[in-house]
TITI-91625 format. One record per residue (C-alpha): residue in one letter; z, x, y. Coordinates in nm, 2 decimals. Layout:
<vextis>
VEXTI   resn       zz       xx       yy
VEXTI      A        Z        X        Y
...
</vextis>
This chain:
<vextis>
VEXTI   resn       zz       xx       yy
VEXTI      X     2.26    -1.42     1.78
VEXTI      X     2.19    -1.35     1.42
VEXTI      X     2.13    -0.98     1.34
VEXTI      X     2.07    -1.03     0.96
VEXTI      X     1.83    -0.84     0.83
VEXTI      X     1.44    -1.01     0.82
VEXTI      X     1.36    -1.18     0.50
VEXTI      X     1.13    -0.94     0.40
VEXTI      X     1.38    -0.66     0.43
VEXTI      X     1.68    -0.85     0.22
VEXTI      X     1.39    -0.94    -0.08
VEXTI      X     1.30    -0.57    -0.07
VEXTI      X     1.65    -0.49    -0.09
VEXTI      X     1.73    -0.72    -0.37
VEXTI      X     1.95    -0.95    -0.12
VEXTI      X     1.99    -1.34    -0.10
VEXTI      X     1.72    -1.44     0.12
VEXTI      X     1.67    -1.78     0.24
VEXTI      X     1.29    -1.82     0.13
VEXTI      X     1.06    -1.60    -0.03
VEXTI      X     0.88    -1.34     0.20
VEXTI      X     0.48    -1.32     0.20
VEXTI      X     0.25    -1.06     0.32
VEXTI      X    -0.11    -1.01     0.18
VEXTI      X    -0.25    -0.65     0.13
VEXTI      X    -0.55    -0.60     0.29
VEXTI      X    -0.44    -0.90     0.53
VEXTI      X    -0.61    -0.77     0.82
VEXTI      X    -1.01    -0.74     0.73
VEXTI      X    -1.29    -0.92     0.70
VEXTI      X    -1.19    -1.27     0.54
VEXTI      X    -1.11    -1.35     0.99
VEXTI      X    -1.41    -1.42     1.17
VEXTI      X    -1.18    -1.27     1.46
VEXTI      X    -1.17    -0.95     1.29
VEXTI      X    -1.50    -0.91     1.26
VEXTI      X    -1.56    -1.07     1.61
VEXTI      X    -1.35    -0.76     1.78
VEXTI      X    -1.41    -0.45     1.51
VEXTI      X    -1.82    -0.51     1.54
VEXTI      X    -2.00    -0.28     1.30
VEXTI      X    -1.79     0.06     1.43
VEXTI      X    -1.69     0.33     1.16
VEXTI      X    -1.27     0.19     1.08
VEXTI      X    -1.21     0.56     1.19
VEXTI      X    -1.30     0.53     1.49
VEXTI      X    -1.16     0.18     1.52
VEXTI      X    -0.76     0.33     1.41
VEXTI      X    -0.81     0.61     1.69
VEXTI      X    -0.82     0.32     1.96
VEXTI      X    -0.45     0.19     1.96
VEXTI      X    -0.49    -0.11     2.13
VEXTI      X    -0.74    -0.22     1.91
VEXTI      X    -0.56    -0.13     1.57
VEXTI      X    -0.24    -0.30     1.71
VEXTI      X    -0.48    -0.58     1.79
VEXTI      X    -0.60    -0.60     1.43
VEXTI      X    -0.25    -0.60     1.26
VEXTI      X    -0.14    -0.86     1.48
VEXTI      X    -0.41    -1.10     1.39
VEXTI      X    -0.33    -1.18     1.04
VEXTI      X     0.03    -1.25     1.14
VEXTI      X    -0.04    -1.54     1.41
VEXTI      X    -0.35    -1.66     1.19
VEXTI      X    -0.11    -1.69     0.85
VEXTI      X     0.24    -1.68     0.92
VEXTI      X     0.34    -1.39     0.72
VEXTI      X     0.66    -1.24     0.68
VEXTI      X     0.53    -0.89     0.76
VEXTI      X     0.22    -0.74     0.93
VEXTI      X     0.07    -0.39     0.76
VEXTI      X    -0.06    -0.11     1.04
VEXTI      X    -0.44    -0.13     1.06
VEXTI      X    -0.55     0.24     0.95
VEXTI      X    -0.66     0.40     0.64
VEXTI      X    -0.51     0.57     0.38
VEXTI      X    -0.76     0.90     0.45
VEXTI      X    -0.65     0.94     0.83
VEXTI      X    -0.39     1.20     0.79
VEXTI      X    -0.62     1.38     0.58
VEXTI      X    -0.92     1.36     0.88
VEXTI      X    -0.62     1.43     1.15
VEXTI      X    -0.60     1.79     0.97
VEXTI      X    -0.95     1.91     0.97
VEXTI      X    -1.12     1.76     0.60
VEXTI      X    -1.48     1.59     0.68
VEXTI      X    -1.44     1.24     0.55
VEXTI      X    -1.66     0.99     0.62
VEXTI      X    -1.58     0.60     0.55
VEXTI      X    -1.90     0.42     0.47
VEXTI      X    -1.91     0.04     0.43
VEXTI      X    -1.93    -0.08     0.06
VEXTI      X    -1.86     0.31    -0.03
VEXTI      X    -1.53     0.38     0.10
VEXTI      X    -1.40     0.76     0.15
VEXTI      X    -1.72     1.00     0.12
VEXTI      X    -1.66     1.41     0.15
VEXTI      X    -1.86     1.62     0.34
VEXTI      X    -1.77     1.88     0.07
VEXTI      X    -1.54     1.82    -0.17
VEXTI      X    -1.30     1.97    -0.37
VEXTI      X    -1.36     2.22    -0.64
VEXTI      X    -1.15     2.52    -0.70
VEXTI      X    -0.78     2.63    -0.63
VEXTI      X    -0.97     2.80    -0.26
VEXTI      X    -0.99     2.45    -0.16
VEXTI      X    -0.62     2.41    -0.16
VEXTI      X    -0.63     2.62     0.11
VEXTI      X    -0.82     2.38     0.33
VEXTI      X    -0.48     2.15     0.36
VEXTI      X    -0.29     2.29     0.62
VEXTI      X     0.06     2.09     0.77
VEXTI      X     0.06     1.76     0.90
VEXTI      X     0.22     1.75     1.28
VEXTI      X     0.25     1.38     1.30
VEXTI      X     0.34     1.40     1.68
VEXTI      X     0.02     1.63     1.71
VEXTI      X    -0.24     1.48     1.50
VEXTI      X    -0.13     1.11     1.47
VEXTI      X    -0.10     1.00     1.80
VEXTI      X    -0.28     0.71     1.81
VEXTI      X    -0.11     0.60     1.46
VEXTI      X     0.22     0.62     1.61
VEXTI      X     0.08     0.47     1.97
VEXTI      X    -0.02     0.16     1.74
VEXTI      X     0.30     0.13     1.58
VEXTI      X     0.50     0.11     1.91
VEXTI      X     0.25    -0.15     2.04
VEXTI      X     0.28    -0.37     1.75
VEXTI      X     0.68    -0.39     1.76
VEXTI      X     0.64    -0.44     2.14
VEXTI      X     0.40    -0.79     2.04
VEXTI      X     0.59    -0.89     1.77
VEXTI      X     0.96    -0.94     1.60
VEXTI      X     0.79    -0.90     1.25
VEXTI      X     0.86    -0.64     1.05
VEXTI      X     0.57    -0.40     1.01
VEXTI      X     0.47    -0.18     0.73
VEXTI      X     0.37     0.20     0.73
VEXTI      X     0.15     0.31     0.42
VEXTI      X     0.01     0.63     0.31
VEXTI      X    -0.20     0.75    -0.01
VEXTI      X    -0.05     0.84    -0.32
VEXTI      X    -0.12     1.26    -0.39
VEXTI      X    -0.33     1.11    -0.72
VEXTI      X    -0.58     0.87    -0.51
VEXTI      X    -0.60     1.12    -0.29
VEXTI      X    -0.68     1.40    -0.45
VEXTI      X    -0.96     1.16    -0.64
VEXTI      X    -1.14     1.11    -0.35
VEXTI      X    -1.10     1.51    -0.26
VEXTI      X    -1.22     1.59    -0.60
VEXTI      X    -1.49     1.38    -0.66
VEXTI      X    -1.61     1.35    -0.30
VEXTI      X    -1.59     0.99    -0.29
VEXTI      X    -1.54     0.69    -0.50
VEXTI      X    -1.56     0.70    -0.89
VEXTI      X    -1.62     0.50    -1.21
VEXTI      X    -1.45     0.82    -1.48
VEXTI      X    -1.26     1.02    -1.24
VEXTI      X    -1.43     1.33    -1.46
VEXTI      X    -1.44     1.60    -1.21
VEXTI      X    -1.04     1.53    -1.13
VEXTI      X    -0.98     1.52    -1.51
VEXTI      X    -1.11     1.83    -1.59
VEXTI      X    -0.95     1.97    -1.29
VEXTI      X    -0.63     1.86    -1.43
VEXTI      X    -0.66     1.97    -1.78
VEXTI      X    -0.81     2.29    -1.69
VEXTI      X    -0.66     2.43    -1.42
VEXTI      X    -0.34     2.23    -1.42
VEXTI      X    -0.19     2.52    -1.22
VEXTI      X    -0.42     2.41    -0.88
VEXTI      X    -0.42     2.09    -0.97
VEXTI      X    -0.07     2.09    -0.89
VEXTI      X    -0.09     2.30    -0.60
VEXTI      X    -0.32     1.99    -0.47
VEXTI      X    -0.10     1.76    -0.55
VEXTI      X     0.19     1.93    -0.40
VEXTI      X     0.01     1.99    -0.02
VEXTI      X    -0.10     1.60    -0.03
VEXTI      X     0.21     1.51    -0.07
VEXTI      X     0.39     1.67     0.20
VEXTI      X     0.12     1.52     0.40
VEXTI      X     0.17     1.21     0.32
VEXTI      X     0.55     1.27     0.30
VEXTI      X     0.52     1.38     0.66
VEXTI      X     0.30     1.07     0.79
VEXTI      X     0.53     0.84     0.67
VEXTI      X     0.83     0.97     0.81
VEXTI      X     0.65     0.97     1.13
VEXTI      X     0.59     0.59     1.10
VEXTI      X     0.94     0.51     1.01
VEXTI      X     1.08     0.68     1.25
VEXTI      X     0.83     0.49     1.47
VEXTI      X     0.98     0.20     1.40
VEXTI      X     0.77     0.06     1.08
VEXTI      X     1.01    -0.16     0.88
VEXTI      X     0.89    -0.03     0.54
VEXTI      X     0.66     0.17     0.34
VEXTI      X     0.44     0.15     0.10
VEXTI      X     0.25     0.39    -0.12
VEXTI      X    -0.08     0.32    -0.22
VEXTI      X    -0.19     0.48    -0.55
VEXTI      X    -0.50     0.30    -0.60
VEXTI      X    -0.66     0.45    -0.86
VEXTI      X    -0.39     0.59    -1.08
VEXTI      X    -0.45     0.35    -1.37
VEXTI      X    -0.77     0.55    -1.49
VEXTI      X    -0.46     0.80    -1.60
VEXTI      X    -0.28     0.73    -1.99
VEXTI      X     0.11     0.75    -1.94
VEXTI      X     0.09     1.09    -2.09
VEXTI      X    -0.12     1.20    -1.78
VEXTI      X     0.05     0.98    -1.54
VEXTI      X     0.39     1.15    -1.61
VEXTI      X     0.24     1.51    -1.63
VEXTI      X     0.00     1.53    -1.36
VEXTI      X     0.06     1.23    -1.11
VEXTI      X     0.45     1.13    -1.10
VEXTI      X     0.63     1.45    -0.99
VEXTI      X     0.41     1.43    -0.69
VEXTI      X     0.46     1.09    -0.59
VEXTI      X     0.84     1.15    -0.65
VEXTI      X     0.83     1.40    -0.38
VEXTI      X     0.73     1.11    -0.15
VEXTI      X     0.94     0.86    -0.23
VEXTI      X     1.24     1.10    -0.24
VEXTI      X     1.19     1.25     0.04
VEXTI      X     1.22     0.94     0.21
VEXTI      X     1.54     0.82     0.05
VEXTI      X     1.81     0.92     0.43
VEXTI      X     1.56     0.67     0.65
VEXTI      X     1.67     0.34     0.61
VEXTI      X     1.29     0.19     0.55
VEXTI      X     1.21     0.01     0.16
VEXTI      X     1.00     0.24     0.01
VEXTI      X     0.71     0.00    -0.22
VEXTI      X     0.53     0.18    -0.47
VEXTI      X     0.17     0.00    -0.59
VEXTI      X    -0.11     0.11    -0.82
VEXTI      X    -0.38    -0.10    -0.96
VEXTI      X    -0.42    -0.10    -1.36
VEXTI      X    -0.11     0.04    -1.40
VEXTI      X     0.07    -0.22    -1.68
VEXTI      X     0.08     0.09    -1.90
VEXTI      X     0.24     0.27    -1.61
VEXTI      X     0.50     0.06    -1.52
VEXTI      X     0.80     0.23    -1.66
VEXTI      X     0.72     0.58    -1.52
VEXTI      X     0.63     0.44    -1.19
VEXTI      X     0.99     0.26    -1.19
VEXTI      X     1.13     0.58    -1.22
VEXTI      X     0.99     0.76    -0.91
VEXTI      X     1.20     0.63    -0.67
VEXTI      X     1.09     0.32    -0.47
VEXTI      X     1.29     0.03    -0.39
VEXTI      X     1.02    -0.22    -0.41
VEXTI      X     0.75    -0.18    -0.74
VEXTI      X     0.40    -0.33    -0.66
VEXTI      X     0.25    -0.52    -0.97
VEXTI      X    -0.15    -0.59    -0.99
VEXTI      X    -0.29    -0.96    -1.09
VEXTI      X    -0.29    -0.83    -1.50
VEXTI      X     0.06    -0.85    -1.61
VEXTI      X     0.28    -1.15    -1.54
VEXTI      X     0.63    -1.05    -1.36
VEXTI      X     0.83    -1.13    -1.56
VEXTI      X     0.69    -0.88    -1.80
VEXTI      X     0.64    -0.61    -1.56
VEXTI      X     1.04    -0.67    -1.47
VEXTI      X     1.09    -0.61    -1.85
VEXTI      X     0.82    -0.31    -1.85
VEXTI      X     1.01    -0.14    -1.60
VEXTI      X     1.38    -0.22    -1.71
VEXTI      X     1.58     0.09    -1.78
VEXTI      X     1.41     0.32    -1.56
VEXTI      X     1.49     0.24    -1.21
VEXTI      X     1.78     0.40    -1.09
VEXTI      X     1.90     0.07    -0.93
VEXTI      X     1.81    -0.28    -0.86
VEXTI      X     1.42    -0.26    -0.85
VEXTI      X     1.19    -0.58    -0.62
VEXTI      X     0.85    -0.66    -0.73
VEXTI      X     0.63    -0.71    -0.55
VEXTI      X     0.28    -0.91    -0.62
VEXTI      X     0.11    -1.06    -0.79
VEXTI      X    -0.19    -1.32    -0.74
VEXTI      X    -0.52    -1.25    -0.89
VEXTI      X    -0.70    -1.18    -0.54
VEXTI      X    -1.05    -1.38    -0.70
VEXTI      X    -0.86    -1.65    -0.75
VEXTI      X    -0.81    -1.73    -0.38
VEXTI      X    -1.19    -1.80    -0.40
VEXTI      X    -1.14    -2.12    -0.62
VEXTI      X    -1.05    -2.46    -0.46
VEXTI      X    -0.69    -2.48    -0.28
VEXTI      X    -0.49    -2.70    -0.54
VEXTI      X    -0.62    -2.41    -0.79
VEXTI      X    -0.51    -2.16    -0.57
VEXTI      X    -0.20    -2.29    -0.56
VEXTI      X    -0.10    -2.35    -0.90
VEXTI      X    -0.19    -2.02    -0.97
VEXTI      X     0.06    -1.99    -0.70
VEXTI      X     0.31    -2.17    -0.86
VEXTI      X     0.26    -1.98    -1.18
VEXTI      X     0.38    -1.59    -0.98
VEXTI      X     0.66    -1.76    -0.82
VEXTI      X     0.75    -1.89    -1.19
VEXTI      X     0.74    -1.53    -1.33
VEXTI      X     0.96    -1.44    -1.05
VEXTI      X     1.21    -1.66    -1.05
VEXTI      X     1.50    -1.47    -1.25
VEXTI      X     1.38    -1.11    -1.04
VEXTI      X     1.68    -0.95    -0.85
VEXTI      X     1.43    -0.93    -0.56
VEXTI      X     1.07    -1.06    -0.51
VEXTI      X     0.74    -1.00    -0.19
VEXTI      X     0.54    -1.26    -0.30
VEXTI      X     0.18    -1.09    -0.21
VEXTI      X    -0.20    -1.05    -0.42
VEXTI      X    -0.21    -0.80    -0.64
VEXTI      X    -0.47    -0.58    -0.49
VEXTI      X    -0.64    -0.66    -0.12
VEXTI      X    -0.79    -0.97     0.02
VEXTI      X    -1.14    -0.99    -0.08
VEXTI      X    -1.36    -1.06     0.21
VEXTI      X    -1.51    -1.36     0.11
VEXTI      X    -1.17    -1.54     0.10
VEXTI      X    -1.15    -1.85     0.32
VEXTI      X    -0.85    -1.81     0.54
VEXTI      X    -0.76    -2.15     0.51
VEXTI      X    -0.62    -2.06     0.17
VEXTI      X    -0.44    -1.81     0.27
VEXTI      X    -0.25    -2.03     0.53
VEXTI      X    -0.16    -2.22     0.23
VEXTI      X    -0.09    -2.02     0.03
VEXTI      X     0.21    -1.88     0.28
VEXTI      X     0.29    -2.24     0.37
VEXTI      X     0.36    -2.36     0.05
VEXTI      X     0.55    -2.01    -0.12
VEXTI      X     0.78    -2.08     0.19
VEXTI      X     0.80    -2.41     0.10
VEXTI      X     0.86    -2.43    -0.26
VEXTI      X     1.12    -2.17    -0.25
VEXTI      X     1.30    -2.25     0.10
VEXTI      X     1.71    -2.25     0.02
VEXTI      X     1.81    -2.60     0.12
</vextis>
């Protein structure tokens, strides 16, 4: 019986691996006509409080694909709505406050995460999944930066103003902020480790509207908090922003096994971006221009080609897009995409 570890595990762990392991962010969404068969046009809140049906959901992309990995259905807000803050998810919108965040007083309104208490149906999900399949599942959470954002701002934004100012000028809260969202999300993803999810990763989404200056001041020590706190479990930790080339370096630093590269910067360059920081061997993970898997499939997979080229001298490498599938993708592609990263770098 072989009791290695699954591929996706070794890669993250900068280990020989027989092939190169593949999951897609986002994986589980609209681009399936079964997806959108079984989720209907319900609120994804409500959706991730049903655990059959999320466990449902994460399961599909694996049997429709063959990835190496499926990633829990939820949303990176959840934790936050388990503990009392009105959020509402609206399609094409995303996150939406009933009132947001404006003054140090609102820190107060972030009280503990009980994971037991007020993620049951999370944690029921996870336990479903891993009783359907032998693939390794990921747990994810929000970085303290994106989520604050969206606490800030009271939804989406273009200039991030209302969190910049908040920074500059009462730096003091800001941190405060940052500090209670992290042991939030600190706490939810202990729970899903010790669950049973493979790995983790932490989402910062919208970090790259921050110069390094800012990242290092007002976003890292935060995310560190996370990521360290996570270092006795034996789970990968991945780490991925969007925009963040300029970031690279700092984000090395904070403590993930596995750094998470957008479509912008090559590999190879982000390996030499983030050289010297990480405290050890350091996986990438990434990094396919999701709009390319809208083009015709022997473009698709040249460009393909063209990541696993960047990646081939990396100590460890999740071949993935590098941000989430866009809805309009034909899942065909994706198939191939899979089929042929397995292919091309199988270990004869």
């Amino acid at each position: 019986m072989d009791t290695s570890p699954p591929v996706l595990i070794q890669a993250m762990r900068c280990e020989p691996v027989g092939r190169t392991p593949v999951w897609f962010m986002r994986q589980a969404g609209r681009s399936l006509p079964e997806y959108r068969a079984l989720r209907g046009g319900g609120s994804i809140l409500e959706a991730v409080a049903d655990p059959e049906l999320a466990a449902e959901l994460t399961l599909q992309p694996v049997r429709r694909y063959g990835v190496d990995a499926a990633i829990l259905f939820s949303d990176i807000v959840v934790p936050l709505v388990a503990i009392g803050v009105g959020i509402e998810v609206q399609p094409g919108r995303g996150p939406v406050l009933d009132q947001r965040f404006s003054s140090d007083d609102d820190v107060g309104r972030l009280r503990p995460l009980e994971p037991e208490s007020d993620l049951p149906a999370m944690l029921d999900t996870i336990r479903i999944v891993l009783h359907e399949t032998d693939v390794p599942l990921i747990g994810f959470a929000g970085a303290p930066f994106t989520l604050a954002s969206y606490l800030v701002e009271g939804g989406p934004s273009r200039t991030f103003a209302l969190t910049k100012r908040l920074m500059h000028a009462e730096p003091e809260a800001w941190h405060r902020l940052l500090g209670a969202i992290a042991q939030i999300s600190l706490a939810s993803l202990r729970a899903q480790i010790l669950a049973g999810a493979s790995a983790v990763q932490l989402f910062d989404s919208w970090v790259g509207a921050l110069s390094r200056a800012e990242y290092e001041e007002f976003a890292l020590p935060a995310s560190r908090t996370i990521l360290e706190g996570l270092a006795d479990l034996a789970a990968p930790r991945i780490h991925f922003g969007v925009g963040t080339g300029e970031l690279l370096a700092p984000m090395a630093a904070a403590g993930a096994d596995v750094l998470g590269v957008d479509w912008r910067v090559p590999l190879d360059v982000a390996a030499a971006r983030a050289a010297g920081s990480a405290p050890g061997k350091l996986a990438l993970q990434g990094n396919l221009d999701p709009a390319i898997c809208l083009a015709p499939t022997d473009v698709v997979l040249e460009a393909t080609d063209s990541v696993l080229g960047a990646a081939r001298q990396l100590p460890g490498h999740v071949f993935n897009l590098g941000h989430g599938v866009l809805p309009e993708t034909d899942p065909g592609v994706l198939k191939a995409i899979v089929e042929h990263v397995h292919e091309r770098t199988e270990q004869q």
